[in-house]
C-alpha positions in Angstrom: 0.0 0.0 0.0 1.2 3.1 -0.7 2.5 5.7 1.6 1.5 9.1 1.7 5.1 10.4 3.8 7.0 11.5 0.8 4.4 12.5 -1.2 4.6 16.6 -2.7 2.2 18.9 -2.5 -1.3 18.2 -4.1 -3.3 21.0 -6.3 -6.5 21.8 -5.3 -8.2 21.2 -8.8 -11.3 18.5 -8.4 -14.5 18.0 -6.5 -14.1 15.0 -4.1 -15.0 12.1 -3.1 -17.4 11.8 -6.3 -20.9 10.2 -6.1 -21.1 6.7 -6.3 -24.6 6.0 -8.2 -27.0 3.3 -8.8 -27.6 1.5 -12.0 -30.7 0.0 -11.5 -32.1 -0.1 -15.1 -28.4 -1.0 -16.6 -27.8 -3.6 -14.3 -30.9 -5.8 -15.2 -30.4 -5.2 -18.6 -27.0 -6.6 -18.4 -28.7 -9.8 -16.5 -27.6 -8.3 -12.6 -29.2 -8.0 -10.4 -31.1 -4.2 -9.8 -28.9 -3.6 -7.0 -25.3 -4.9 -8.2 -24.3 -2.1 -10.3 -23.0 0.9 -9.3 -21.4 3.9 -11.2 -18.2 5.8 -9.9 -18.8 9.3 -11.5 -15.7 10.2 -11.6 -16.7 12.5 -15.2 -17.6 14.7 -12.5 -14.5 15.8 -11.2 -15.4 19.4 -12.0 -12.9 21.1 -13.7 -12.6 21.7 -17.7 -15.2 19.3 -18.4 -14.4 17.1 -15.7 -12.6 13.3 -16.2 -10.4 10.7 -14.2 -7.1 12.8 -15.3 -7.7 15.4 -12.7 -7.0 13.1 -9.6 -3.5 12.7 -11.4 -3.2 16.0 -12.4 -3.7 17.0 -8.6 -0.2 15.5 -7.8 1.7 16.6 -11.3 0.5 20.1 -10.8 1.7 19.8 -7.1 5.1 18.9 -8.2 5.7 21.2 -10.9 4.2 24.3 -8.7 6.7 23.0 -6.4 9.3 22.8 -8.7 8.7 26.6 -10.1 7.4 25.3 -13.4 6.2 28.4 -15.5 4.8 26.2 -18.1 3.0 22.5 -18.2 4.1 20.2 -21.7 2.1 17.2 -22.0 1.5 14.5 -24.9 -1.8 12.6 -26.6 -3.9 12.1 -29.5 -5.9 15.1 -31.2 -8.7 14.1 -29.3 -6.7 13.6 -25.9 -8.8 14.3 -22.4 -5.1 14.3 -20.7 -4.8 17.4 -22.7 -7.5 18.9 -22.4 -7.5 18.7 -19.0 -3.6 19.7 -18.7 -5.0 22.8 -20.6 -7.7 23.4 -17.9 -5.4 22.8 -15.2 -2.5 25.6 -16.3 -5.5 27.8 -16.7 -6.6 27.6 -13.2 -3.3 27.2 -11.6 -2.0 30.5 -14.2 0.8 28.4 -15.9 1.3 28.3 -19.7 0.4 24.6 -21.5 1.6 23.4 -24.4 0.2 20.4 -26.0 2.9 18.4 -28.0 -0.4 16.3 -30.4 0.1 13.5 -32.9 -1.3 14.2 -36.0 -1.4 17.6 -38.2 -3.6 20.6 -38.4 -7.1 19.4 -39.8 -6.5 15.9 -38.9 -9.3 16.2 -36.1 -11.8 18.4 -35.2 -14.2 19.8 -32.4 -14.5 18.0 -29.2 -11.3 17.9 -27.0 -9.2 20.5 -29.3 -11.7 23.1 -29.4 -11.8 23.2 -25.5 -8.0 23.1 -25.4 -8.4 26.4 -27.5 -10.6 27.9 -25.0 -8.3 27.1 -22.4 -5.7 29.0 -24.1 -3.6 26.1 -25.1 -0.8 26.3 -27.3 -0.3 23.1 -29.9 2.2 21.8 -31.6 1.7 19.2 -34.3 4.0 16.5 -34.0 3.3 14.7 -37.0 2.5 10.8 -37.4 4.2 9.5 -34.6 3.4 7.7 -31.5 4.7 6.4 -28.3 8.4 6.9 -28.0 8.7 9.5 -31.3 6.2 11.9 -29.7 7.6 11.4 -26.5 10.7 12.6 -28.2 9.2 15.8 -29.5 8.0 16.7 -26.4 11.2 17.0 -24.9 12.5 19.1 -27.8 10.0 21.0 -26.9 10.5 21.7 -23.7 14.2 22.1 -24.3 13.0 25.0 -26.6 11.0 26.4 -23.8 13.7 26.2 -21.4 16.2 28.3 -23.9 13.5 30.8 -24.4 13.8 31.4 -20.3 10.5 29.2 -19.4 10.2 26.3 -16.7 8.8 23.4 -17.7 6.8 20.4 -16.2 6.7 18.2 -18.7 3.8 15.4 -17.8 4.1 11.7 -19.2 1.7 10.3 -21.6 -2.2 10.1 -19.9 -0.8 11.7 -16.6 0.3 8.0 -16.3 3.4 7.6 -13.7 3.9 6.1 -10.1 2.9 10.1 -9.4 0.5 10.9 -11.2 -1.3 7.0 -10.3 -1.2 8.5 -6.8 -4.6 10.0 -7.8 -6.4 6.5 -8.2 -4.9 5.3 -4.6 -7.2 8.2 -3.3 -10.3 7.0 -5.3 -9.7 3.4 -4.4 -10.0 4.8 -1.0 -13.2 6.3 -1.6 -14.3 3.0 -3.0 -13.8 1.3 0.5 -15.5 3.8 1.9 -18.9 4.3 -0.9 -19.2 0.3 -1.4 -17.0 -1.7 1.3 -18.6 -4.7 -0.5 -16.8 -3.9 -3.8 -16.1 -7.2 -5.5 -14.9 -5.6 -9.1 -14.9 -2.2 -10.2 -14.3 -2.8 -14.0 -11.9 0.3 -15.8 -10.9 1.3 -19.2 -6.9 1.1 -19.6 -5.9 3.4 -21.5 -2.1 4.9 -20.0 -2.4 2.8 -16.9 -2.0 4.8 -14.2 -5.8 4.6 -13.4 -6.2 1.0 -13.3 -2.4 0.6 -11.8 -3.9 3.8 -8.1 -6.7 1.4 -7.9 -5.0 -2.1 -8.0 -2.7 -0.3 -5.8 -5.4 -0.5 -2.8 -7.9 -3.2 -4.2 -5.6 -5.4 -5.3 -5.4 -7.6 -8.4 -8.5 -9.4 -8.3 -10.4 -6.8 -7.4 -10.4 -4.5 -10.7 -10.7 -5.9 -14.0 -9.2 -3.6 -16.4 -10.4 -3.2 -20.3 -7.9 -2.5 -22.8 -8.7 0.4 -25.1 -5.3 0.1 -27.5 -3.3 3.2 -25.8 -0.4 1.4 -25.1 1.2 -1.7 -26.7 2.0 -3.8 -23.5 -1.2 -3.1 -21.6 -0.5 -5.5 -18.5 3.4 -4.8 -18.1 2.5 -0.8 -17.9 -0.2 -1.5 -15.2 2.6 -3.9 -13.5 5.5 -1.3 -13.4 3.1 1.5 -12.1 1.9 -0.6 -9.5 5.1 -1.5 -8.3 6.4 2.2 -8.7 3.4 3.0 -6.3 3.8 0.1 -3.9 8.0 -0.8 -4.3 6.6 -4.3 -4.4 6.8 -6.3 -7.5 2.9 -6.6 -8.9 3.5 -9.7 -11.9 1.4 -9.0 -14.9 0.2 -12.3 -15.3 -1.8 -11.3 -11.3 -3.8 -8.1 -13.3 -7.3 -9.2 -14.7 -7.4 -7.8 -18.1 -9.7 -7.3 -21.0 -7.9 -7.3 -24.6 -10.9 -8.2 -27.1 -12.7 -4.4 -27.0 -9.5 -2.7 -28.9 -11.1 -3.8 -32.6 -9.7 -2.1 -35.4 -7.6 0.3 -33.0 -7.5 2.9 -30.6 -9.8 5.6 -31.9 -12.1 2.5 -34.0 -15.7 2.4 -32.9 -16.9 -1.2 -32.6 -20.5 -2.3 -32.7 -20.0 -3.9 -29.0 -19.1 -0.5 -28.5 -22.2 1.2 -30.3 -24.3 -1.0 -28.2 -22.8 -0.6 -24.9 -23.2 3.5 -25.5 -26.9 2.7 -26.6 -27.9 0.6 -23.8 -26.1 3.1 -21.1 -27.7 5.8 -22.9 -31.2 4.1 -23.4 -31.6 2.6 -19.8 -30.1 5.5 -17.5 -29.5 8.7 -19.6 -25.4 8.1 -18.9 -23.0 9.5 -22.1 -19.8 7.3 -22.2 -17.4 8.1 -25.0 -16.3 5.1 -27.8 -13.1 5.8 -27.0 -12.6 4.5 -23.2 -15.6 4.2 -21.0 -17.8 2.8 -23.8 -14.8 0.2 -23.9 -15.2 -0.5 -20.5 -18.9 -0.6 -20.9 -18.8 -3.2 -23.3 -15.8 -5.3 -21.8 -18.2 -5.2 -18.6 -21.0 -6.8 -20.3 -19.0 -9.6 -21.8 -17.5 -10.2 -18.6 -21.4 -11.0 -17.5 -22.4 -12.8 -20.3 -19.1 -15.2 -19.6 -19.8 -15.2 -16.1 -16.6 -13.5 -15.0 -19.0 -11.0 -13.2 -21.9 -12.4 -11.5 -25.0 -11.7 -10.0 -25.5 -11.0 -6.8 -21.7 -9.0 -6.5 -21.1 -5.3 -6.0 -19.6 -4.0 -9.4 -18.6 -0.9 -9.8 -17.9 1.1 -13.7 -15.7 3.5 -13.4 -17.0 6.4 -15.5 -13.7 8.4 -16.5 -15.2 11.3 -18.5 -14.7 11.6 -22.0 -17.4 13.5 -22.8 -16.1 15.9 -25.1 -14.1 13.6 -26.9 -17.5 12.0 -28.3 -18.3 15.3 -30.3 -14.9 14.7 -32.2 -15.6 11.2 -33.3 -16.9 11.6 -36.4 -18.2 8.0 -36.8 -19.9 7.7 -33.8 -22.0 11.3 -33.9 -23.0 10.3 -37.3 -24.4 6.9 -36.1 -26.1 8.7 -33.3 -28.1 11.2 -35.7 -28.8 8.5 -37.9 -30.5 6.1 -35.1 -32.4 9.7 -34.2 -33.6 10.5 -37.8 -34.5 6.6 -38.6 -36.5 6.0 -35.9 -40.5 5.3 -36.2 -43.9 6.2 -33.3 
């Protein structure tokens, strides 16, 4: 378990704990029980648009404040929360952000990158690269800051270190506390550090984590955040893990995906994004349907935001209108 003695300086930038809600509707029409499913609402976290990468962003922003950082440099896809978020976080904390984006000008649109334009976010367009090669121009990046007489923090990919994770040890806190009958609370893995804060406090068995294509070695990133958190060796092969939601890729919308917005949508009036939480969404009800999850357990979705993200997903807007202009009285 991790300790709390060494740990720097938090920002104040969320609105905890966050309401743990009841699924009733959702629940039986994933064959649970009306009382098994609960939702961890952590999309309302309150700042920019709220999301799960504010409780990491808490302890990032506390160490580069700490560290006199005059500017926050961050890393993600067009349509990244973690950036818009970053964005909202320099703006209330009244430090620069620059967003280092895979991708070109025009190669996205709306959602996420008009809110980091509000925010007053600076981007620059890294081109197509990913993991490693963008992590690369990021540092250029903040090299050319530093020559220019800047400070900058620059934050890992998704917020996602042993630091940042520290975020999700304080929600799996609030988790004992909201349902101390938890069995699983089920999680899209995107960067990790989510999945490896609550694993951290629930243990292993406890969280099942669904795989949304962020990261190439899914269970070895959880593992070596959860043993950055805990300096206790966490073996992959001990995380439960979801890797059949990904489908064509990490921004592809998948008809188990569709379905599991629909039915979220349809039965309790909850938006999750195709991207992550409809992932996790879907990755929950084949758990059910293979019996993984049972009836008559206390299961918890972890709702990590994403809403703005769904107004820059092209496909999945245009499937929405369609089921709204198609349908009969």
């Amino acid at each position: 378990m991790t300790s709390d003695s060494s740990a720097p300086r938090r920002a104040a930038l969320g609105t905890w704990p966050t309401p743990l809600e009841p699924m009733p509707r959702l629940s039986r029409a994933l064959g649970l029980g009306p009382d098994d499913l609960w939702l961890k609402r952590d999309d309302l976290t309150g700042l920019g648009g709220g999301g799960n990468k504010i409780r990491k962003l808490e302890w990032l922003c506390g160490a580069a404040l700490a560290d006199g950082a005059t500017v926050l440099v961050t890393t993600g896809a067009p349509q990244s929360n973690h950036a818009r978020l970053t964005a909202a976080a320099g703006a209330r904390l009244g430090l620069d952000v620059v967003l280092v984006l895979a991708g070109a000008p025009g190669s996205s649109a709306s959602g996420n990158l008009a809110l980091d334009g509000l925010f007053g976010a600076r981007v620059v367009w890294a081109g197509d690269v990913h993991g490693e090669e963008l992590g690369a121009v990021a540092e250029e990046t903040a090299e050319q800051l530093r020559r220019q007489g800047a400070v900058p923090a620059l934050f890992p990919f998704g917020g996602s270190s042993a630091l940042g994770a520290r975020g999700y040890v304080e929600c799996g806190r609030e988790l004992l506390a909201q349902a101390p009958d938890l069995a699983t609370v089920v999680v899209a893995l995107g960067s990790g550090g989510t999945m490896a804060g609550l694993v951290d406090v629930l243990g292993p068995a406890r969280v099942l984590g669904v795989h949304c294509g962020a990261v190439g070695d899914p269970a070895r990133t959880v593992s070596e955040l959860v043993s950055g958190l805990s300096g206790t060796p966490c073996p992959p092969e001990t995380l439960r893990l979801r890797l059949d939601q990904v489908g064509d890729g990490y921004g592809s919308l998948t008809e188990p995906v569709l379905a599991a917005l629909t039915l979220a949508a349809r039965t309790e009036g909850i938006v999750l994004d195709p991207i992550y939480t409809g992932r996790a969404m879907a990755g929950l009800a084949q758990a059910v349907e293979e019996g993984d999850i049972a009836p008559g357990q206390r299961t918890v979705l972890l709702h990590s935001g994403g809403l703005p993200g769904l107004f820059g997903h092209a496909e999945t807007l245009a499937r929405a209108e369609a089921a709204l202009r198609f349908s009969h009285t």
